[in-house]
N, C-alpha and C positions, 0 to 999 in steps of 0.2 A: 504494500500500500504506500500510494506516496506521502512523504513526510514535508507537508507545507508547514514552516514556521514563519506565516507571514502574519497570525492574530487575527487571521479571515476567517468565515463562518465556512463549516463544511462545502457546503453549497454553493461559496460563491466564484464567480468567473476568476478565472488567471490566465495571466498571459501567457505564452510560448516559451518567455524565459522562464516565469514563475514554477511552469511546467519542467523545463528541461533541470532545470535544477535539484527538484524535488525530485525527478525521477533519474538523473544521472544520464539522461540521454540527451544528447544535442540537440542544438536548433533546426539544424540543415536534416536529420535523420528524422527529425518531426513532420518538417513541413515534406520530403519525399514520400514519407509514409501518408499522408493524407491526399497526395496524385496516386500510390498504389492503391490505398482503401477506401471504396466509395463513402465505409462506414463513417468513418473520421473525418467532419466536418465543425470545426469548430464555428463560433459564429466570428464573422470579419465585420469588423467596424469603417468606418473611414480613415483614408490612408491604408488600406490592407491589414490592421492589427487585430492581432486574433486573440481572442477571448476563448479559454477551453471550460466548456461547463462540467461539471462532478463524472457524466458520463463520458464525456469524452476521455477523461483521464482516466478513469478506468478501462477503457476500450486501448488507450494508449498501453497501459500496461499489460492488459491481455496478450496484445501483436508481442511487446516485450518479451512476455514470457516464451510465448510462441517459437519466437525467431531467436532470440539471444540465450536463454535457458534450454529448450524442449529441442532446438535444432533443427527448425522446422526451414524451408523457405517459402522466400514472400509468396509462391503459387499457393505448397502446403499450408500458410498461413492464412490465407484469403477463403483459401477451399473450408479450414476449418471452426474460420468465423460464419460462415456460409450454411456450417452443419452439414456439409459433402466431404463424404469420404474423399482421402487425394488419392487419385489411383496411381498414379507414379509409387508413393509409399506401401499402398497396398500391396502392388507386384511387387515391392522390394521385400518386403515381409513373409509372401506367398514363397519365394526363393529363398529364404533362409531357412535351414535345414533346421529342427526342434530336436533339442537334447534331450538324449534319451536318458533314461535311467542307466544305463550303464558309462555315456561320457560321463552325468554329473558325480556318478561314484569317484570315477577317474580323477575328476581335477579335484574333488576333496580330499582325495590322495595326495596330489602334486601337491595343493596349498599345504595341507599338513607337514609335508617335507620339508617346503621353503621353513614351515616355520618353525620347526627343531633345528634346522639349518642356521636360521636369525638367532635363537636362545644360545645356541652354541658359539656363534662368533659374539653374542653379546657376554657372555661366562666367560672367555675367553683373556 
């Protein structure tokens, strides 16, 4: 959630810096992001300044999550503000192969080794 310490009401409008600051994300990656998302329309005043209301900012932070945290890109991220499956991801997923019970035994092996391997150079 963003952290405005500007002594404004939840609710109320901020600007694009007030925003970017709070949320750690630039101006320039703001305003791009609102020509890729129809959703993201802040209201613009005269002279172009833009006022972000409560939902907007939270809509900013969502694509954030999306793209910056979850690894999405801008297509996957559109698709899944949209609530459409992204089928590029999908077929990514459909092609990776599902561990079976017998790799996962495997690498609980491996990890356990590594890590008698680590207590050992750390006793050491």
């Amino acid at each position: 959630m963003a952290d405005f310490s500007d002594h404004k009401e939840d609710g109320a409008l901020r600007t694009i810096g007030e925003v970017a600051s709070a949320t750690g994300i630039k101006t320039h990656v703001l305003r791009y992001w609102e020509q890729q998302f129809p959703q993201l329309k802040p209201l613009k005043r005269s002279g172009g300044r833009r006022y972000y209301r409560a939902e907007d900012v939270a809509l900013v932070e969502r694509i954030d999550r999306l793209v910056n945290r979850e690894g999405y890109t801008l297509k996957g991220a559109k698709a899944a503000l949209r609530g459409v499956p992204d089928q590029q991801a999908a077929a990514q997923d459909a092609q990776r192969p599902s561990p079976s019970a017998a790799s996962s035994a495997e690498l609980v092996a491996k990890l356990k080794a590594i890590r008698a391997q680590l207590q050992n150079a750390l006793s050491a």
